[in-house]
N, C-alpha and C positions, 0 to 999 in steps of 0.2 A: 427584537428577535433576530434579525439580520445580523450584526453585532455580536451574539449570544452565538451564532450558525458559524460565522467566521473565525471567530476565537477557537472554538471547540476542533473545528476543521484543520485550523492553522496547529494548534496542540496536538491533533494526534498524530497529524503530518509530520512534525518535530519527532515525536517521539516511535512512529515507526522507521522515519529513515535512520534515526539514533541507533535503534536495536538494528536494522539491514547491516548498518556499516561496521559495526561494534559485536554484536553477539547471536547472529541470526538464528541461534537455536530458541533466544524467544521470543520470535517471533509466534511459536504456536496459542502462546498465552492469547493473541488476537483473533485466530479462529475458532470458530466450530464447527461441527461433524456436516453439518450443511450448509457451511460455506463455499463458493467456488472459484477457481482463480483462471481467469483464463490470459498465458503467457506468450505472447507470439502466438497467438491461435491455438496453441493447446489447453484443453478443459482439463482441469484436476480438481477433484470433489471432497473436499473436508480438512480438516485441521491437518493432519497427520500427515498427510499425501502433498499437502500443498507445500508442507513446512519442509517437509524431504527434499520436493523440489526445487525450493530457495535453496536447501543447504547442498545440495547437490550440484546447485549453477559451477563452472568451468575456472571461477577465480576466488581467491579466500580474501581480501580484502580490494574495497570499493566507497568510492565518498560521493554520496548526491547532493549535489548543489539544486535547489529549488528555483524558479524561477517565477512560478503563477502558484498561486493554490484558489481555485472557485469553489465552494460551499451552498449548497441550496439544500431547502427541507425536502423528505422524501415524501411518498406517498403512504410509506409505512409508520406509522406513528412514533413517535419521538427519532424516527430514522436521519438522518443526514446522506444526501450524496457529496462526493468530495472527489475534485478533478486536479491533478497536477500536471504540471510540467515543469523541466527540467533537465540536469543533464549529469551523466553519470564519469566517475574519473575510475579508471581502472589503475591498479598499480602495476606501474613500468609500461603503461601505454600513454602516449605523446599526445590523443585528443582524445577530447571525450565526448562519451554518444550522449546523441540526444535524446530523451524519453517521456513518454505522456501513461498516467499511471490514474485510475478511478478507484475506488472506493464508495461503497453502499454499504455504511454502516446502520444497524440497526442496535435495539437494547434487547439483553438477556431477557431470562425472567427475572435475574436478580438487579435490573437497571442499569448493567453493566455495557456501553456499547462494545461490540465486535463487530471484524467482517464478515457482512454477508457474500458482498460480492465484490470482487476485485479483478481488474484489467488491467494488463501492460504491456505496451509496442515502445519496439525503438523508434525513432524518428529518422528514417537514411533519406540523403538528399539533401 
C-alpha cells in the first residue's frame, strides 16, 4: 500500500506542477467548490477563486523543480495527504525560491481524486 501511496503522490505531483508551469488555467479541473487553498496565509474557498488566484500570481511563466515529495493515507477514506518541497525558477530572475506546498487529496463521488486542501509558503532564509 505504501508503494501504491507513493506512486499515486509522485504522479499527481508530476502532473500538477506540469499544468502550473504550462497552462495554469487547468488547473481548475483539480478543484472543487469546497476546496481550500491557503497561500502565504491567505484562505481562498473553491475551485473558481483558487484558480483566479493561481492565474492571477504577478509572473506568467515559472518551472518547479521538486526535491521531496512525502505521501501518507489520510484519515478520510481512499484520501492521500502529499507534502512537497522544492524550489521554484521564475523567468529572468537569477535565483530560485524555495517552497513547501501539501496537498489533501481526497475522491469525488465519481472515484475521481481532487483537492481538498492545499497549502503553500515560500521557504526565505
Amino acid at each position: 500500500m505504501e508503494e501504491q501511496l507513493e506512486t499515486v503522490g509522485r504522479a499527481f505531483v508530476d502532473h500538477y506542477y506540469h499544468l502550473f508551469d504550462t497552462d495554469r488555467n487547468s488547473l481548475a479541473s483539480l478543484y472543487q467548490p469546497t476546496s481550500m487553498l491557503t497561500f502565504e496565509g491567505q484562505k481562498i474557498l473553491g475551485g473558481e477563486n483558487i484558480t483566479g488566484k493561481l492565474n492571477g500570481l504577478p509572473f506568467e511563466q515559472c518551472k518547479h523543480v521538486v526535491s521531496t515529495i512525502d505521501s501518507q493515507p489520510s484519515s478520510f477514506a481512499g484520501g492521500i495527504v502529499v507534502f512537497v518541497s522544492g524550489s521554484l525558477q521564475l523567468l529572468g530572475e537569477d535565483h530560485p525560491l524555495r517552497f513547501s506546498q501539501m496537498f489533501h487529496l481526497v475522491p469525488s463521488i465519481q472515484g475521481v481524486l481532487f483537492v481538498q486542501n492545499d497549502m503553500f509558503r515560500l521557504n526565505y532564509g
